[in-house]
C-alpha positions in Angstrom: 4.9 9.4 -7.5 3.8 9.2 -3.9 0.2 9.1 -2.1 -0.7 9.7 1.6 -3.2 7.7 4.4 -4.9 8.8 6.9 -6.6 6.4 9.3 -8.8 6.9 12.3 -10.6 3.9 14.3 -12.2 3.0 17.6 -11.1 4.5 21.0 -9.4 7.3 19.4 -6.9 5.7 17.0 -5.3 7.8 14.8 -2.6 7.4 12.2 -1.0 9.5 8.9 1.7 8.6 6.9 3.0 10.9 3.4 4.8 10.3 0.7 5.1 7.1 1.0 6.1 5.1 -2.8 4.1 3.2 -5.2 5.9 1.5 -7.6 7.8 3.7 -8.8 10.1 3.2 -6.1 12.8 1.1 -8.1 12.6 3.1 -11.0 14.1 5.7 -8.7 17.0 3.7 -6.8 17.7 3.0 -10.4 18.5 6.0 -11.5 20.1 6.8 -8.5 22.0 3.5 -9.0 23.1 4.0 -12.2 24.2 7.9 -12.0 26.3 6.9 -8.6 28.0 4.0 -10.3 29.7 6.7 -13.1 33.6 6.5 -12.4 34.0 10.4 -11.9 32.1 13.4 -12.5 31.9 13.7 -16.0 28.7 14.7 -18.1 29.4 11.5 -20.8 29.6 9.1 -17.8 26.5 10.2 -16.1 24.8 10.0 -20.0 25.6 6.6 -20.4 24.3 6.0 -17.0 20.9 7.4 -17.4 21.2 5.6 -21.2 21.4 2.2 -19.6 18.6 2.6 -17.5 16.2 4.3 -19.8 17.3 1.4 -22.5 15.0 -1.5 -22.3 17.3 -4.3 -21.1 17.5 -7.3 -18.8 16.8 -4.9 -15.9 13.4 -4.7 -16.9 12.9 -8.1 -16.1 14.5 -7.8 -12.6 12.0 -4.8 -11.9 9.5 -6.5 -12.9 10.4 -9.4 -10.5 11.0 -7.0 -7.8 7.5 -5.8 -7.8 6.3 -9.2 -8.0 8.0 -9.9 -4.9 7.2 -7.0 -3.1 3.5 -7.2 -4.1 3.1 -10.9 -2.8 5.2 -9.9 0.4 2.9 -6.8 1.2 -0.3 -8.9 0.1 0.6 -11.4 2.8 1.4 -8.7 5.6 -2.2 -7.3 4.7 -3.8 -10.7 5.0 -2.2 -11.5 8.2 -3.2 -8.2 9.7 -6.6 -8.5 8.7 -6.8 -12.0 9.4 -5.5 -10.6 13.4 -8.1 -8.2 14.0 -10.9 -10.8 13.1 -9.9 -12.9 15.8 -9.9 -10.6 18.6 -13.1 -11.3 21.1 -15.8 -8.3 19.5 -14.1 -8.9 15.9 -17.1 -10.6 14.1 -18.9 -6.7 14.5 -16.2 -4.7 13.5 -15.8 -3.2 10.3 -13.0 -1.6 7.9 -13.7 1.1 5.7 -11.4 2.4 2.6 -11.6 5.9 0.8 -9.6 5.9 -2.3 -9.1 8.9 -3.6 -7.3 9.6 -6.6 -6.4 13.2 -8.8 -6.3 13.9 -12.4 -5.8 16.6 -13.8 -9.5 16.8 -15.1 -11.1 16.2 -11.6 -10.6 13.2 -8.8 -11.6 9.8 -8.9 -13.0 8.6 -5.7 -14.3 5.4 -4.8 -15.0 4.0 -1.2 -15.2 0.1 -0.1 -16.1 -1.8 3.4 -15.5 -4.7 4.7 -17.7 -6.1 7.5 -16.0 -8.6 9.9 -19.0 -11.1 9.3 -18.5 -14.8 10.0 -16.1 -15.1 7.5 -14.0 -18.2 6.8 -11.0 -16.4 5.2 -11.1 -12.5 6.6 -8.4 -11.5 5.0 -8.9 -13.1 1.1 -12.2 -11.7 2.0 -11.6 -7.6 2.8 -9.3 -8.1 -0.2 -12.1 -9.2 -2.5 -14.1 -6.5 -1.2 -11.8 -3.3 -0.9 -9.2 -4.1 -4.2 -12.3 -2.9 -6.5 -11.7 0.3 -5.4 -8.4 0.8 -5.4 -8.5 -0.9 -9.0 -10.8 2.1 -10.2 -8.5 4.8 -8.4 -5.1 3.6 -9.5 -4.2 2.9 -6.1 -3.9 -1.0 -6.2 0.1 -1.6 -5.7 2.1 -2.7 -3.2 2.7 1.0 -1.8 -0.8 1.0 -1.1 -0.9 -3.0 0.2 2.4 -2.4 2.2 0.9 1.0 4.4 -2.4 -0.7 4.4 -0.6 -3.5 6.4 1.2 -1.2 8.8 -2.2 0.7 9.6 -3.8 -2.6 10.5 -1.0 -3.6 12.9 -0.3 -0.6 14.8 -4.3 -0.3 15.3 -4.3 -4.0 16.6 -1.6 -3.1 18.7 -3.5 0.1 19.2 -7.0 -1.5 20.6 -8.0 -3.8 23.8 -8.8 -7.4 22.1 -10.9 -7.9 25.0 -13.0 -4.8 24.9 -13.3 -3.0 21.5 -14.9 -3.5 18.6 -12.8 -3.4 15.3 -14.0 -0.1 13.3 -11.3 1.5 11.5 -11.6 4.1 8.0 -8.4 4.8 6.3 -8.3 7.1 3.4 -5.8 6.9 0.9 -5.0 9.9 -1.3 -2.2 10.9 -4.0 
């Protein structure tokens, strides 16, 4: 499974990205992994691929610590970024703003978060406290979601004038 951002913020910033994975990501490579490491093309080969992976073994474990390792990695990134764009010189009124939308197939769970750039000790332990609520309720709170949510907020730092702007930025996050 995949979900999309959109993100828009001062001075004209503007930034989309699709598809991109959620966790789901290894479970794919191992499949992929397991079919391309059958020794020719034969139907019982590829069965006994698919077998392995689809059989709970110690491979479970290793994805497991995968996405353990990916979502601490990611939840630094984020910190770090967020932690940037409250020190620039106007960063104290700037804002971030997440829409977290999320389809069913009996209707779409939205929920929306903000995090104000107030004179905060921490910033970024702080926009996580108040934004991972939301993506709790939406499904939307993995490292997929951590690791675009980190890109955004670098290329709009690299995006703004430190000097002159003032840190407002919404980003929408959709499956």
């Amino acid at each position: 499974m995949s979900f999309n951002a959109n993100a828009s913020g001062t001075r004209g910033f503007r930034f989309s990205s699709h598809n991109n994975p959620d966790e789901n990501i290894f479970t794919a490579a191992d499949i992929i992994s397991a079919v391309s490491s059958v020794s020719g093309p034969n139907l019982k080969g590829i069965g006994e691929g698919v077998a392995d992976y689809t059989l709970p073994s110690i491979d479970d474990t290793t994805r497991s610590a995968i996405n353990s390792f990916a979502r601490i990695g990611f939840l630094s990134a984020l910190v770090t970024a967020v932690s940037r764009l409250a020190t620039i010189r106007f960063g104290s009124q700037g804002s971030i703003g997440i829409s977290a939308h999320r389809s069913k197939l009996l209707g779409e769970n939205i929920e929306f978060a903000r995090y104000s750039f107030s004179p905060g000790i921490q910033p970024g332990i702080e926009f996580v406290q108040a934004t991972f609520p939301a993506l709790d309720e939406t499904g939307l709170n993995h490292y997929g979601t951590l690791r675009v949510l980190a890109q955004i907020l670098n290329k709009y730092y690299d995006f703004i004038d430190d000097e002159k702007d003032k840190p407002v930025l919404l980003i929408e996050i959709f499956n």
